[in-house]
GUSEPA-898017 format. One record per atom (N, C-alpha, C, O): residue in three letters; x, y, z. Coordinates in steps of 0.1 Angstrom, whole numbers, plus 2048, in hexadecimal, padded with zeros to 3 digits. Example, Ala and Ser with C-alpha at 12.3 -4.5 7.8 and 13.67 -1.06 7.14 Angstrom:
2
ALA8847C784E;ALA87B7D384E;ALA8847DF84E;ALA88E7DF855;SER8807EA847;SER8897F5847;SER88180084F;SER88680B850;
// end
This chain:
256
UNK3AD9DBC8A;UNK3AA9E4C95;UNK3AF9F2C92;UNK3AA9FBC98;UNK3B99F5C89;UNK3C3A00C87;UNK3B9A07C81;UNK3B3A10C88;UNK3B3A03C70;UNK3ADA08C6E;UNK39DA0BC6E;UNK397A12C66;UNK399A05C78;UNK38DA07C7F;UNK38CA12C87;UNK380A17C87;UNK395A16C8E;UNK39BA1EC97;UNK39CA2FC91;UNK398A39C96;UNK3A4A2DC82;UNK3A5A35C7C;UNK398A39C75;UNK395A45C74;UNK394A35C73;UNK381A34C6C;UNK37AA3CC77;UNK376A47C72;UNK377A3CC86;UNK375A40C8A;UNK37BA4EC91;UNK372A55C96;UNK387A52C91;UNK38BA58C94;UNK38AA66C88;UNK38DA71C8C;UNK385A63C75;UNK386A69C6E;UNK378A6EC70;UNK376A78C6A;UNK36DA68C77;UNK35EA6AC76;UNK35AA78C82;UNK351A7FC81;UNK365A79C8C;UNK365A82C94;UNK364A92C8F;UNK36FA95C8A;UNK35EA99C8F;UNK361AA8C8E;UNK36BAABC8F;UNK371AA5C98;UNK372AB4C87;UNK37EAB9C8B;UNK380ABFC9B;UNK388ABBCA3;UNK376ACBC9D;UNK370AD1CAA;UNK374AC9CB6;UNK37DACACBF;UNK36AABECB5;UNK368AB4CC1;UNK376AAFCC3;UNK37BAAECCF;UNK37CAACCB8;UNK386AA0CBB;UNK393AA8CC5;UNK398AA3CCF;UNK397AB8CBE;UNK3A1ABBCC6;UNK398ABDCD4;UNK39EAB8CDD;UNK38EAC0CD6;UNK38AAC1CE5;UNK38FAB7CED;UNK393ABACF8;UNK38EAAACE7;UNK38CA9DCE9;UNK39BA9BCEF;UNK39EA98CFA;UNK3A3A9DCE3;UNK3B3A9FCE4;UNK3B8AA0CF2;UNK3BFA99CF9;UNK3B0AB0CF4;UNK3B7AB6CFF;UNK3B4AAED0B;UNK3BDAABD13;UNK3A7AA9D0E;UNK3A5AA0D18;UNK3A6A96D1B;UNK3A4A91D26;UNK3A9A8ED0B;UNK3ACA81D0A;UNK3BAA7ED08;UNK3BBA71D0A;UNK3C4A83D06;UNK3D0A83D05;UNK3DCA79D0B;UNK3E6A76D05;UNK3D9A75D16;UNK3E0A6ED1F;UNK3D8A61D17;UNK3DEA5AD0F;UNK3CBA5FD1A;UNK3C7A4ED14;UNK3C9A4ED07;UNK3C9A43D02;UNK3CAA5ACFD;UNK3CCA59CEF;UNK3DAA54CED;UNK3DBA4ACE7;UNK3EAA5CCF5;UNK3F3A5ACF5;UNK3F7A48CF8;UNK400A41CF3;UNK3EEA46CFF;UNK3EFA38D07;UNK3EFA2ECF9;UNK3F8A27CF4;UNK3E0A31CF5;UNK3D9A25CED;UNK3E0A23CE2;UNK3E0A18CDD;UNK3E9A32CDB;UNK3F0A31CD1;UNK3FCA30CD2;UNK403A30CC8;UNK400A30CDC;UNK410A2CCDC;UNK413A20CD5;UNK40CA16CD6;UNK41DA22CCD;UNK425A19CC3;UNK436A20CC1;UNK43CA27CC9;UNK438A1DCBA;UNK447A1FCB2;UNK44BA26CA0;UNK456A2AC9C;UNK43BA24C97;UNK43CA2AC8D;UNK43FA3AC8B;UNK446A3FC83;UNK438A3EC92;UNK43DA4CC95;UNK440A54C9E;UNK43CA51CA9;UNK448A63C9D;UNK44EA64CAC;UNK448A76CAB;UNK447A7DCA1;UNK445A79CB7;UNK442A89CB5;UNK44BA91CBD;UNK44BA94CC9;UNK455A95CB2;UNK463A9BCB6;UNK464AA5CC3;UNK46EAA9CC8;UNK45BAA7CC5;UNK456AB2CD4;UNK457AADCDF;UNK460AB0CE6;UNK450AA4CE2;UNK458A9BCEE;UNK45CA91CEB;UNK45EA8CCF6;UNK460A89CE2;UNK462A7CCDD;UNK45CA6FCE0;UNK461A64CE0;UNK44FA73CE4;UNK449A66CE3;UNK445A63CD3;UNK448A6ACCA;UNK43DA52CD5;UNK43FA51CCB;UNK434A47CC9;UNK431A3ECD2;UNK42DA49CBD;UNK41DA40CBC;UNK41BA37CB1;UNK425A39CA9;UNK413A2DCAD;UNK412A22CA2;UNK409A2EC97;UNK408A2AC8B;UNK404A3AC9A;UNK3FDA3FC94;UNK3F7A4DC9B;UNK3F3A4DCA7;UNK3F8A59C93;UNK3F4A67C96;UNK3E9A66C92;UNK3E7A5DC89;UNK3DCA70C97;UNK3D2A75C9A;UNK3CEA7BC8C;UNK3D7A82C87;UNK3C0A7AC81;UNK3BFA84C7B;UNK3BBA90C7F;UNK3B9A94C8A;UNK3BBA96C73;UNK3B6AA9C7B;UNK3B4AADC6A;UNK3B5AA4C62;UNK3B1AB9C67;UNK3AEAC3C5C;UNK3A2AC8C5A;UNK39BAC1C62;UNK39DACEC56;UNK38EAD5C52;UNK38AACFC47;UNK392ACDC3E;UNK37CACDC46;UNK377AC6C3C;UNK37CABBC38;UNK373AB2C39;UNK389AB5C32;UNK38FAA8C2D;UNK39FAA8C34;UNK3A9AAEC32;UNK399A9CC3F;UNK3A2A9FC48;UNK3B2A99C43;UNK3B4A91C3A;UNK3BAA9EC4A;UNK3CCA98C46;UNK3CAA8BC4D;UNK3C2A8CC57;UNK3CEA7FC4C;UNK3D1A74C58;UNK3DFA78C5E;UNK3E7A81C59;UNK3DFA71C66;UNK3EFA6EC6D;UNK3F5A79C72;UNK401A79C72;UNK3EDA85C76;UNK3F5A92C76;UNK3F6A98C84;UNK400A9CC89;UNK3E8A98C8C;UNK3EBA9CC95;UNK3F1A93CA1;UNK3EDA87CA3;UNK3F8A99CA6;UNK405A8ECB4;UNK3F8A8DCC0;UNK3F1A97CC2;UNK3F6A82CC5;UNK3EDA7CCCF;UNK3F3A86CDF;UNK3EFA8CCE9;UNK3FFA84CDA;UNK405A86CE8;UNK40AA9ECEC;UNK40EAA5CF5;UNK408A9FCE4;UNK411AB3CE0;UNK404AB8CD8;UNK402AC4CD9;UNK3F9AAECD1;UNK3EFAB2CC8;UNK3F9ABDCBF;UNK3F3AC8CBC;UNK405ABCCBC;UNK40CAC2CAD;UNK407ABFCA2;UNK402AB4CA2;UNK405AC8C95;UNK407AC6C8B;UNK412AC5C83;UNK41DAC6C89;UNK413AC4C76;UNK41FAC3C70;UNK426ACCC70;UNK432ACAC6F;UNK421ADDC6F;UNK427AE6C72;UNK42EAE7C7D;UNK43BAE7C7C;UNK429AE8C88;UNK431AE5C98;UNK43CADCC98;UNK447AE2C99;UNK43FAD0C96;UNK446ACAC93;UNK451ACBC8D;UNK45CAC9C91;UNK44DACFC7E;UNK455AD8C79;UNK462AE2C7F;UNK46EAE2C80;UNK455AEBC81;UNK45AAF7C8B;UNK465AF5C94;UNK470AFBC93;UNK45FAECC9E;UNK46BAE1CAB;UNK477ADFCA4;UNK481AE3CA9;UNK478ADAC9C;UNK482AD5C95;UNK48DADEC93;UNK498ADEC99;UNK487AE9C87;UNK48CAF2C86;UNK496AF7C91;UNK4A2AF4C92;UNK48CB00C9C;UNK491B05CA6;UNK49CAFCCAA;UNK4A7B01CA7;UNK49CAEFCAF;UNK4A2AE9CB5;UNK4B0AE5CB0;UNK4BAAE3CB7;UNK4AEAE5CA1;UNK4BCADFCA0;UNK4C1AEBC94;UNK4CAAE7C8C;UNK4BDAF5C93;UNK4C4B01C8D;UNK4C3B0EC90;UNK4C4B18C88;UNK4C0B0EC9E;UNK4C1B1CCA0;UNK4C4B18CB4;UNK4C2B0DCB9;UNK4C9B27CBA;UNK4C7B25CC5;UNK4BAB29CD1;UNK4BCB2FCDB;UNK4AFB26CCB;UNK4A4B2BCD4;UNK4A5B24CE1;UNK4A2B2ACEB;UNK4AAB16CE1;UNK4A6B0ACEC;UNK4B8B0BCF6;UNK4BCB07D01;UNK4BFB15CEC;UNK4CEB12CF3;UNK4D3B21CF5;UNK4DDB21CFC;UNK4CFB29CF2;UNK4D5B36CFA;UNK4D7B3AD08;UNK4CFB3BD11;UNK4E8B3CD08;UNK4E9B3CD11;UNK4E7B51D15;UNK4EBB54D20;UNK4E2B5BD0C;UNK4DDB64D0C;UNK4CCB68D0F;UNK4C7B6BD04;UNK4C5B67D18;UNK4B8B6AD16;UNK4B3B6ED0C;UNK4B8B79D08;UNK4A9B69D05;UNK4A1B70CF8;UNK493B74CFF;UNK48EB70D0A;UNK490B7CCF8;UNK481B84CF8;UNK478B7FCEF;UNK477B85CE5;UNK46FB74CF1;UNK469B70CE3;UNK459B72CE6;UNK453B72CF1;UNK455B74CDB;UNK446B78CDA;UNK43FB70CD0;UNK43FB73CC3;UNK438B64CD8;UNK42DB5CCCE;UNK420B65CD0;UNK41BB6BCD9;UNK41BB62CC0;UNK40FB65CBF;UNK404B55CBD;UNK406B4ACB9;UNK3F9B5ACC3;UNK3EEB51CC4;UNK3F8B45CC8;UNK3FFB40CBF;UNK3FAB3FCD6;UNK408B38CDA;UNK3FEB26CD6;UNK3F2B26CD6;UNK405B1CCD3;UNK402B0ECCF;UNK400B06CDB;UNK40BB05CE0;UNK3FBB01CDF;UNK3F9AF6CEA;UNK407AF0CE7;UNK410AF4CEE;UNK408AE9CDF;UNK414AE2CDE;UNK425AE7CE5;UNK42EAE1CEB;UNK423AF5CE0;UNK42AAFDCE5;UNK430B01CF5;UNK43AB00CFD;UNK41FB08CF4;UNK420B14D02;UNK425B0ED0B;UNK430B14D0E;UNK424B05D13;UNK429B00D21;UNK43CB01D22;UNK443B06D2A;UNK440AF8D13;UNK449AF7D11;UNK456B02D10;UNK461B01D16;UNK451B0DD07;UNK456B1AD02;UNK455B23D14;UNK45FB26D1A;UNK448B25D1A;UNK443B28D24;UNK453B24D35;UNK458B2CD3E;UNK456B19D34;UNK45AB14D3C;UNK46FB14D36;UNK479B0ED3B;UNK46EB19D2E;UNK47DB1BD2C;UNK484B24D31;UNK484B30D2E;UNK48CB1FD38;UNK499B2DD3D;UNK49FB37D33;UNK4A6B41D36;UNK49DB36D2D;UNK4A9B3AD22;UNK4A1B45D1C;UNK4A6B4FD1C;UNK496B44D17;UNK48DB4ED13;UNK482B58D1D;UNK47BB53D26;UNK482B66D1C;UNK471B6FD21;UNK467B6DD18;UNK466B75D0E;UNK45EB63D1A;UNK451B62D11;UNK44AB67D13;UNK446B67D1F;UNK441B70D07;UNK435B74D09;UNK430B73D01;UNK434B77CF6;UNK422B6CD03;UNK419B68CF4;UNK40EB74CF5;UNK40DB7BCFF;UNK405B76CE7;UNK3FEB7FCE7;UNK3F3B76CD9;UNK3F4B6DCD1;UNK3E8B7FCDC;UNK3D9B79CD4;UNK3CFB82CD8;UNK3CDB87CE4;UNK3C9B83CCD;UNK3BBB8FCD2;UNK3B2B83CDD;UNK3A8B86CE5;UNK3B5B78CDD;UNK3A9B6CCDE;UNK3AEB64CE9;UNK3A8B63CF4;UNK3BEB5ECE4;UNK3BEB53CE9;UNK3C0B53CFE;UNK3C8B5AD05;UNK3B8B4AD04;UNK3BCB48D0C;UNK3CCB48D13;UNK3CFB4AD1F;UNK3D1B46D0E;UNK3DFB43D0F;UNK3E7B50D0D;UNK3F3B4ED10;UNK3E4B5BD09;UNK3ECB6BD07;UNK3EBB6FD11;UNK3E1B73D17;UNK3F7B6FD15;UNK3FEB7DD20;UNK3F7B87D1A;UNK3F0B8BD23;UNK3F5B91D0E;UNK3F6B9CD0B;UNK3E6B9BD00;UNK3E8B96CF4;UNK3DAB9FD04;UNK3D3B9ECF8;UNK3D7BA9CEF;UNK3DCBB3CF4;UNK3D6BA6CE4;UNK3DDBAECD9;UNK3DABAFCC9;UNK3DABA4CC3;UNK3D8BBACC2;UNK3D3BB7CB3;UNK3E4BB9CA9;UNK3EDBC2CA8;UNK3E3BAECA4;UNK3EFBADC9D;UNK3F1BB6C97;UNK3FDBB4C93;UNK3EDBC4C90;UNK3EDBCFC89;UNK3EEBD9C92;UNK3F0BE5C8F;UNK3EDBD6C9B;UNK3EEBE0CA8;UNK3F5BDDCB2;UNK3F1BDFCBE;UNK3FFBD9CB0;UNK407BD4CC0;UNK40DBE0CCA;UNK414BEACC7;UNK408BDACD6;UNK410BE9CE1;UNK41CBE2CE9;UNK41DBE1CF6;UNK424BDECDE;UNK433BDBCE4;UNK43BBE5CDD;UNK438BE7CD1;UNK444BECCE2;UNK44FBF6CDC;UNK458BEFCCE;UNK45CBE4CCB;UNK458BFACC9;UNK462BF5CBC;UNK471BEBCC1;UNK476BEECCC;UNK476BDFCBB;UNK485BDCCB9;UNK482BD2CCA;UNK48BBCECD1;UNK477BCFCCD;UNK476BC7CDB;UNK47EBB6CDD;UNK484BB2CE7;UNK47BBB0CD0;UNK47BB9FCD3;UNK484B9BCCC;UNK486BA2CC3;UNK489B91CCC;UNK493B89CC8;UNK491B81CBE;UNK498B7DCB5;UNK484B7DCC2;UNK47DB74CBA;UNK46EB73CBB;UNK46AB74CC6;UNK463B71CB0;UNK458B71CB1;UNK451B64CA7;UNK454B63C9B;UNK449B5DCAC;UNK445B53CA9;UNK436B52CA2;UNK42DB4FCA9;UNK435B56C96;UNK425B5BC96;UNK423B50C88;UNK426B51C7C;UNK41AB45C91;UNK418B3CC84;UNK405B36C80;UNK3FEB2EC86;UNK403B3CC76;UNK3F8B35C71;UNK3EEB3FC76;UNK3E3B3DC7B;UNK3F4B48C74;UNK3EBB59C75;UNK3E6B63C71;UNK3DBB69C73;UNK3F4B64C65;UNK3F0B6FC5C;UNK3E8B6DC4D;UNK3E7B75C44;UNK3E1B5EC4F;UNK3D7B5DC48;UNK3CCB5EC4B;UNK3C4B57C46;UNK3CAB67C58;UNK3BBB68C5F;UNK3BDB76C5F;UNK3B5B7CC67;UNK3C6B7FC57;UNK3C5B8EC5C;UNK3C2B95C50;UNK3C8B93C46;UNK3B8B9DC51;UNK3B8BA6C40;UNK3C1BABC41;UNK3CABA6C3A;UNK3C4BB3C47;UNK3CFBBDC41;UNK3DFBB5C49;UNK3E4BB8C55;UNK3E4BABC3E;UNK3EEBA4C46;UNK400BACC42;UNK40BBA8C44;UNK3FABB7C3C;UNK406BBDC39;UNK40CBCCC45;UNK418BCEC48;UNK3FCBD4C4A;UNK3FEBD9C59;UNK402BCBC60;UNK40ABCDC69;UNK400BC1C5F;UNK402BB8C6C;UNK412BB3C68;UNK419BAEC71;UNK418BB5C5C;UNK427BB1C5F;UNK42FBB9C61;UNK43ABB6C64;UNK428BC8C5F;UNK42EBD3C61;UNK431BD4C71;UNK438BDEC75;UNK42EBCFC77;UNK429BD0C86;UNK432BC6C8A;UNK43BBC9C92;UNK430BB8C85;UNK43CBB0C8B;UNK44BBB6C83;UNK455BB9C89;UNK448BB8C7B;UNK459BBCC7B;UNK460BCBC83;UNK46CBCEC85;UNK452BD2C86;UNK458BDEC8E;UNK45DBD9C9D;UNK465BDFCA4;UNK457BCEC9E;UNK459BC9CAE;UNK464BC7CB2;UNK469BCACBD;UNK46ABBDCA3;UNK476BB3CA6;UNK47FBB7CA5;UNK480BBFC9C;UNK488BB4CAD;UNK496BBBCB0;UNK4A1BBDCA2;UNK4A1BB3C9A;UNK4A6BC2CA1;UNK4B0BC4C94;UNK4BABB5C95;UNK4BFBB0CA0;UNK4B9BB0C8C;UNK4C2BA1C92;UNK4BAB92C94;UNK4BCB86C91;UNK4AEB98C9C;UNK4A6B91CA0;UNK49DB87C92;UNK49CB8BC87;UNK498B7CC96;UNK48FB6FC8D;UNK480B71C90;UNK47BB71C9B;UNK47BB71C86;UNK470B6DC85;UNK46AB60C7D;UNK470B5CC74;UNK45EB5AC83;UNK45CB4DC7C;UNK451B50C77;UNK44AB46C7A;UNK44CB56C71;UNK43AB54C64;UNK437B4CC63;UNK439B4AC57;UNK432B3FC6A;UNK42DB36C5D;UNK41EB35C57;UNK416B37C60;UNK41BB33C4F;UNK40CB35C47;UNK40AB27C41;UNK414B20C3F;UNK3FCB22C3D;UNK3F8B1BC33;UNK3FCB22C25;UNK3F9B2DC21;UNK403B18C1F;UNK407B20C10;UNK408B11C07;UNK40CB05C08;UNK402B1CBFB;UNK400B0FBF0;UNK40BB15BEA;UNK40CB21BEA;UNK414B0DBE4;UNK424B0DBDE;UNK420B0BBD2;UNK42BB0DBCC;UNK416B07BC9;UNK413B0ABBC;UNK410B12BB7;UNK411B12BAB;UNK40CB1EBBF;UNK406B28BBD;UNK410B37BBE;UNK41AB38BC6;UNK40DB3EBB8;UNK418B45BB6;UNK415B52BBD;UNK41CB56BC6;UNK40AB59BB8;UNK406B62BC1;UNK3F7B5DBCC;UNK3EFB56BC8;UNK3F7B63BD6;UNK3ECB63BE2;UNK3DEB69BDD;UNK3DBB74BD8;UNK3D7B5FBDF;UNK3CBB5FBDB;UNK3BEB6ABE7;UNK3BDB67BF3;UNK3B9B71BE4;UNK3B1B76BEC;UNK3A6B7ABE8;UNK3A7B82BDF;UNK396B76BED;UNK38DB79BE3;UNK380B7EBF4;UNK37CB75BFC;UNK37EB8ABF5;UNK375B8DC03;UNK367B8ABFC;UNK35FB86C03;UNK363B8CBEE;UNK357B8BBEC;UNK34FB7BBEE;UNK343B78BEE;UNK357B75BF1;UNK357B65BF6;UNK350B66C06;UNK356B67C10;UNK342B67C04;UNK342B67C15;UNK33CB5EC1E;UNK33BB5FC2A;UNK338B4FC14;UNK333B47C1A;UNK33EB40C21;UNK349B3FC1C;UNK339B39C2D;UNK346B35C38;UNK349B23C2E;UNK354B1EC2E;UNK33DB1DC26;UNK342B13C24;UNK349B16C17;UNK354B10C15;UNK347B1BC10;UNK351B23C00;UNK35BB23C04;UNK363B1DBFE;UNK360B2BC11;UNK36BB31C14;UNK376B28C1C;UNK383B28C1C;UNK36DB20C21;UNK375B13C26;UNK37BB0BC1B;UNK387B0AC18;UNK371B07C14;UNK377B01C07;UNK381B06BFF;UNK38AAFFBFA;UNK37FB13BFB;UNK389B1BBED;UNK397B1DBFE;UNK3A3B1ABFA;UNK397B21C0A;UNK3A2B23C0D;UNK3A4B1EC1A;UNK3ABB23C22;UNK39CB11C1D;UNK3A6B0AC24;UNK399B0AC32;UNK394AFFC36;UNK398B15C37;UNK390B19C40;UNK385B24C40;UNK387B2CC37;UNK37DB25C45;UNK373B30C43;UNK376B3EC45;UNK373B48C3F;UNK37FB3BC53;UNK389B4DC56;UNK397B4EC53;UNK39EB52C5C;UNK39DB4AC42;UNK3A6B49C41;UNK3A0B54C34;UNK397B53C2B;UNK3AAB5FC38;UNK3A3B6AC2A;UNK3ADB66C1A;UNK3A9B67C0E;UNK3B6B61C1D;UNK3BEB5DC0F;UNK3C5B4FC10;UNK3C7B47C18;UNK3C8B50C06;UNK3D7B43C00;UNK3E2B4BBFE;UNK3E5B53BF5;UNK3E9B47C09;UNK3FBB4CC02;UNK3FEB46BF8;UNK3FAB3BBF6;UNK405B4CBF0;UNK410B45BE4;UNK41AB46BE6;UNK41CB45BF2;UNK426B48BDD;UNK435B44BE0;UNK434B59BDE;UNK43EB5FBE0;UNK42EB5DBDB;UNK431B69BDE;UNK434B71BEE;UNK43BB7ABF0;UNK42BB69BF6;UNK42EB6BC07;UNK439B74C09;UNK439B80C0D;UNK446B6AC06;UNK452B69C09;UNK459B79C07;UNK45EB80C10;UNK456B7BBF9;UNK45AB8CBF0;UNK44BB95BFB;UNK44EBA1C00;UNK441B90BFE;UNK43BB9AC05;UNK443BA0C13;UNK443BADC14;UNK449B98C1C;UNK44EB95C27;UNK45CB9EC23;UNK461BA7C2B;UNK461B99C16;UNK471BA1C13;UNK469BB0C16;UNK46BBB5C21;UNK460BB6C0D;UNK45BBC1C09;UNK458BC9C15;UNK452BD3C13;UNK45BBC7C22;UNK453BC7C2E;UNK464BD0C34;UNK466BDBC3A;UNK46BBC5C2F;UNK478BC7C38;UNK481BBFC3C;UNK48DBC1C3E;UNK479BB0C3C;UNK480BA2C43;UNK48BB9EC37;UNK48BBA0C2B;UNK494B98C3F;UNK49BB90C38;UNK495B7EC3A;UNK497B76C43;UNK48FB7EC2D;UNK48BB6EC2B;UNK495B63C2C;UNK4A0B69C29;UNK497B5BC2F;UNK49AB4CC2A;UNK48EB44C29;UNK487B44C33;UNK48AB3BC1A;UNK47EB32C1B;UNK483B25C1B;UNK486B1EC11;UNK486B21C30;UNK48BB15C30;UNK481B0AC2C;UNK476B08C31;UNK486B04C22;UNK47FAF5C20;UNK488AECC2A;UNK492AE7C25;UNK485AE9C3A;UNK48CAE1C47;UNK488AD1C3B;UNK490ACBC34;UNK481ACFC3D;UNK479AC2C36;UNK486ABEC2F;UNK48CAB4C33;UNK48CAC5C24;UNK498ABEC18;UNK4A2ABBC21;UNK4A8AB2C1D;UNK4A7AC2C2E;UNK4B2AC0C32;UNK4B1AB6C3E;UNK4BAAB6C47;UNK4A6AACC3E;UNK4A6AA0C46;UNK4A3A94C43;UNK49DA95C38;UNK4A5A8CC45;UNK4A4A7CC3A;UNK497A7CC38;UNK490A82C41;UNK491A76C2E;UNK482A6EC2D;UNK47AA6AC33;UNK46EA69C31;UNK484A65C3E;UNK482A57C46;UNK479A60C56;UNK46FA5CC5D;UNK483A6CC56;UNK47FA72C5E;UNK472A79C5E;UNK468A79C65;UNK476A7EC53;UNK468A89C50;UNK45DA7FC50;UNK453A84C55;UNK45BA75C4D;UNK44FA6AC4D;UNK44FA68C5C;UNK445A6EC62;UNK457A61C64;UNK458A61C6C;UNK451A6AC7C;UNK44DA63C86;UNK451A79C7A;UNK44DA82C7E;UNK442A88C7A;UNK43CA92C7F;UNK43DA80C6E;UNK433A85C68;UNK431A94C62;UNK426A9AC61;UNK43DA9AC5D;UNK43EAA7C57;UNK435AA3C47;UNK431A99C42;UNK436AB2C45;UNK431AB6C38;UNK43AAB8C2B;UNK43AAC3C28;UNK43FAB2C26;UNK44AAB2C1C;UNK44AABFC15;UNK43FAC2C0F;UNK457AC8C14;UNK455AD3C0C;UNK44FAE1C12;UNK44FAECC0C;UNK448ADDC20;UNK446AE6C24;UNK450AEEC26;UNK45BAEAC29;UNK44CB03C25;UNK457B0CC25;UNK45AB12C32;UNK44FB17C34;UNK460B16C3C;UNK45EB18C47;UNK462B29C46;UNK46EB29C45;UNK45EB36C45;UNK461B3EC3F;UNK467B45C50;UNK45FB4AC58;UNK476B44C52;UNK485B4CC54;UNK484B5CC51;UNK486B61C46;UNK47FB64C5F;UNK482B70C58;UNK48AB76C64;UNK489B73C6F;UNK493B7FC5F;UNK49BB8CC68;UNK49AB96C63;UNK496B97C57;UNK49EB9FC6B;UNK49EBAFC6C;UNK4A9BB5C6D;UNK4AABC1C6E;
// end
C-alpha cells in the first residue's frame, strides 16, 4: 500500500500537487501520520513525506503537514537552536523576502519580532517591492530572511547591494540559494532561452544561474561577513534523516 501510494503521488504534477497540498493538508496530515519522520516546525510526525521537485522529483521531502522543504527545516533549526530570533527578549525588525507558507503565520504571529515581508508578486507582502530597489531606509532590520531568490534576479549583485544597505550594522542575514558545492564558480548562460533547456541545465526555467562555492567570496565582496554554516554536520545522522534534511547543505550566515 506504501508504495502504491508513493507511485501515485510521484505521477502528480508538481503544480497540481502543491495546490492539492494546500487544500488537502489536514486529510494528507491524517493519512500519513506515522512515527518515521518528524517535521521539526511543529513536530508532528508521518510514516512518510510528500514528493516535490521539477522534472525528477526528490521523494520524502515535502512535510504533509508545514508543506516544508528541506531547506525550511533546515532553516527552523538553525534559528531555533543557535540564534535568538524565537527568544529575544529585545524586539527585532525582520524583513522576509518572498515570505514561505511554512513560515508566515508562524514568524507573522510572534511577539518578539516587527515582521514585514516583501515580493514584487507574492500575495503575502506587506510591501510590493523589487529587490534591487527597495524603499526602506538604510541600517533598518535586524534581520532579513531572503531565501531561494537571488537565483531568479539578473542583476543579483544590485540586489545584495540593497539587502546589505538595509540591515542594520550587527544585524543577520540569511541568503539561502540552490547551490551545487562541486562547482566552484556560478554558472550563467542568458543565451539559453528555451524554458525546457533552462529547466534542465539549472534547475528551473526562471532560475538565471548555478551558484558555486564562489557565492560565499561574492557576498564577502559586497560587505557581509559570511559564515558557511554546514547546520547538517553539527546534528546526529539520525536526526538529519529523521527530519528529512539535505546532508551538507550550506546555510550562508551573513552580518554587517
Amino acid at each position: 500500500m506504501k508504495s502504491v501510494f508513493k507511485i501515485i503521488l510521484n505521477t502528480i504534477p508538481r503544480p497540481l500537487l502543491i495546490r492539492l497540498s494546500y487544500l488537502a493538508r489536514p486529510i494528507l496530515a491524517f493519512l500519513l501520520k506515522g512515527d518515521s519522520f518528524t517535521d521539526p516546525i511543529d513536530g508532528k510526525s508521518f510514516r512518510m513525506f510528500l514528493p516535490y521537485g521539477y522534472g525528477t522529483q526528490r521523494n520524502n521531502v515535502l512535510s504533509p503537514s508545514t508543506l516544508s522543504l528541506e531547506r525550511h527545516r533546515l532553516l527552523w533549526l538553525y534559528l531555533n537552536n543557535e540564534t535568538d530570533f524565537f527568544t529575544s527578549k529585545t524586539k527585532k525588525k525582520v524583513l522576509h523576502f518572498a515570505p514561505e507558507q511554512a513560515f508566515y503565520k508562524r514568524f507573522r504571529n510572534q511577539k518578539n519580532i516587527e515582521y514585514t515581508t516583501t515580493d514584487l508578486f507574492s500575495p503575502l507582502a506587506d510591501v510590493k517591492a523589487d529587490i534591487c530597489n527597495l524603499p526602506f531606509e538604510d541600517n533598518q532590520y535586524d534581520a532579513i530572511l531572503c531565501n531561494h531568490v537571488l537565483e531568479h534576479i539578473p542583476d543579483d549583485t544590485k540586489a545584495m547591494q540593497e539587502l546589505y544597505r538595509v540591515l542594520k550594522p550587527g544585524g543577520m542575514a540569511i541568503l539561502q540559494i540552490p547551490q551545487d558545492l562541486k562547482r566552484k564558480v556560478t554558472f550563467a548562460d542568458d543565451t539559453i532561452t528555451d524554458q525546457k533547456k533552462r529547466a534542465a541545465i539549472f534547475g528551473q526555467y526562471d532560475h538565471v544561474r548555478i551558484y558555486g562555492l564562489d557565492y560565499f567570496n561574492k557576498l564577502r565582496s559586497i560587505g557581509f561577513t559570511v559564515i558557511e554554516e554546514d547546520y547538517t554536520a553539527k546534528i546526529s545522522a539520525e536526526l538529519v534523516e529523521k527530519y528529512c534534511l539535505s546532508p551538507g547543505e550550506i546555510i550562508p550566515v551573513c552580518f554587517k
